[in-house]
C-alpha positions in Angstrom: 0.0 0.0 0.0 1.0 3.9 -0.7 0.2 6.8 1.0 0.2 10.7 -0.4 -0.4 13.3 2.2 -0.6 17.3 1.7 -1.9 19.9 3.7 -2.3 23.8 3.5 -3.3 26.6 6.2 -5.6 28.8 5.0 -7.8 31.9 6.5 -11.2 30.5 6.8 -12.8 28.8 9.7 -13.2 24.6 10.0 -17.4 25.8 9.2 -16.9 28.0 6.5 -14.5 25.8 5.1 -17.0 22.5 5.3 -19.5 25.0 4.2 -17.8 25.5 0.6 -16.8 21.6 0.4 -18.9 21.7 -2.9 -19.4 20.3 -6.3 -17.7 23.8 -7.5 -14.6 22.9 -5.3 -14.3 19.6 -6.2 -13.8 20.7 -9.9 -11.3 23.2 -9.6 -9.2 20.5 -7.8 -9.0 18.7 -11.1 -5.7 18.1 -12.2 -4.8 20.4 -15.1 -3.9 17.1 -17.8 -6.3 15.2 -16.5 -9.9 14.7 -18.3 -12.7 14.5 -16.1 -16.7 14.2 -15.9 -18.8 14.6 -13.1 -21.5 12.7 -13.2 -22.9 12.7 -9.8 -21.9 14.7 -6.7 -24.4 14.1 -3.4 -21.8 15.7 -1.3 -19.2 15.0 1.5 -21.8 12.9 4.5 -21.8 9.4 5.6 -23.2 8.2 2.4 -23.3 10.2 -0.2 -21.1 9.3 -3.9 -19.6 10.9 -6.3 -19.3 9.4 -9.7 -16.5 10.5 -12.4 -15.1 9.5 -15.8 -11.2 10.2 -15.4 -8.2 10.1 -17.2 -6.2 10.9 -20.2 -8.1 12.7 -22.7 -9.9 9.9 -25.0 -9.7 7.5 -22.4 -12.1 7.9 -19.7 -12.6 5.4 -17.2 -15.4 5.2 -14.6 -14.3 6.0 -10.8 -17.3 5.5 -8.1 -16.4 7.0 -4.4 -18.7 6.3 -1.4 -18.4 8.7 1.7 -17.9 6.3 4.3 -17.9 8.2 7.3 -18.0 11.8 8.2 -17.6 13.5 11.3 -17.3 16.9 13.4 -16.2 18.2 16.3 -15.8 22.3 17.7 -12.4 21.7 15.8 -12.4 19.3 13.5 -14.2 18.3 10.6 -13.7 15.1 8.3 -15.3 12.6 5.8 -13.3 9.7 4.4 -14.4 8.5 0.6 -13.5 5.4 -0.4 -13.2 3.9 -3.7 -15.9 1.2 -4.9 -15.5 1.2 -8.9 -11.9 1.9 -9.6 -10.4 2.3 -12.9 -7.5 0.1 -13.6 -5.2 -0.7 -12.2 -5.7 0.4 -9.0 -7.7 -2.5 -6.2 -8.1 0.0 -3.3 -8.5 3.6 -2.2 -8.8 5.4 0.9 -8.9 9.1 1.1 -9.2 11.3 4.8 -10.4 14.7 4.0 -9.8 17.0 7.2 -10.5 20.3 8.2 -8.7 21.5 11.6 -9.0 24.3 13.6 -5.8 26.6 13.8 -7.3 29.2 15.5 -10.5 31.4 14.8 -9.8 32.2 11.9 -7.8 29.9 10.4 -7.6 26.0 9.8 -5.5 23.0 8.6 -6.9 21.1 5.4 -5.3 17.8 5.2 -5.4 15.3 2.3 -4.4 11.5 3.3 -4.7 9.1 0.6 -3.9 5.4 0.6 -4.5 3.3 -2.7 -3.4 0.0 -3.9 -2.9 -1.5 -7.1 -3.0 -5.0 -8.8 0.3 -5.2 -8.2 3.5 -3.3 -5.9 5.5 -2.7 -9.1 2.6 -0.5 -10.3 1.9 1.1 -6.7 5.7 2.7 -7.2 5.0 3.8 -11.0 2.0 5.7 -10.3 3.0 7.6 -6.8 4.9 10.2 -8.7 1.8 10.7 -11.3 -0.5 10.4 -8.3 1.8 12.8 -6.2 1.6 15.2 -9.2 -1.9 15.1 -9.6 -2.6 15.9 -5.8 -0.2 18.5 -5.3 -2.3 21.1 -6.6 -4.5 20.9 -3.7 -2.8 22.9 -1.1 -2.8 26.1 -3.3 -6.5 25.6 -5.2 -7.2 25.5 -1.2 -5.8 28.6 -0.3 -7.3 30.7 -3.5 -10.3 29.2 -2.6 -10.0 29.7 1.1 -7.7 32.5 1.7 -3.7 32.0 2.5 
């Protein structure tokens, strides 16, 4: 199994923050060479989905998440979405989205991701892609957020 992690501090409250965890977020975290087609978006609770058709351009594939869990806290807000349809090749996925309080008006937004693939030889190959594709996320957060 592989892990990716990134986080960014930005100047908005854990609320405001969960608040603007929306379909319109979620697509301005697309990765710039990446083609992608949102085809359902219920939200971030304990069982809502989102459904996509990623990849390359001309060769989508179909990517089902299911929230899993979700919870919050005075300073602390997280759902986990975990993959049920995966394109090839990957055989598992596990992503923590969290929101922590800083202070009043700041937080922590955190992005912990564990995935597995058909086999460790490909797990290695597509961290760098993987890390590339994610590492956007701290600065969409903070033009989005404030930072």
């Amino acid at each position: 199994m592989m892990r990716l992690y990134f986080e960014a501090e930005v100047k908005s409250p854990v609320l405001d923050v969960k608040k603007r965890f929306n379909q319109e977020l979620f697509l301005k975290l697309k990765p710039p060479f990446m083609s992608l087609e949102l085809e359902r978006f219920d939200g971030c609770e304990r069982g809502d989905e989102v459904h996509l058709k990623m990849g390359l351009p001309g060769f989508l594939q179909n990517w089902v998440s299911h929230i899993t869990d979700s919870s919050q806290t005075e300073s602390a807000w997280e759902f986990i979405d975990e993959g049920k349809e995966l394109p090839h090749p990957f055989t598992y996925w596990k992503h923590i989205h969290r929101v922590e309080k800083i202070n009043e008006t700041s937080s922590r937004i955190s992005d912990s991701i564990n995935y597995r693939c058909q086999s460790p030889l490909l797990e290695k190959l597509l961290w760098g892609p993987l890390w590339l594709s994610f590492s956007i996320r701290p600065r969409v957060y903070r033009e989005v957020f404030g930072g």
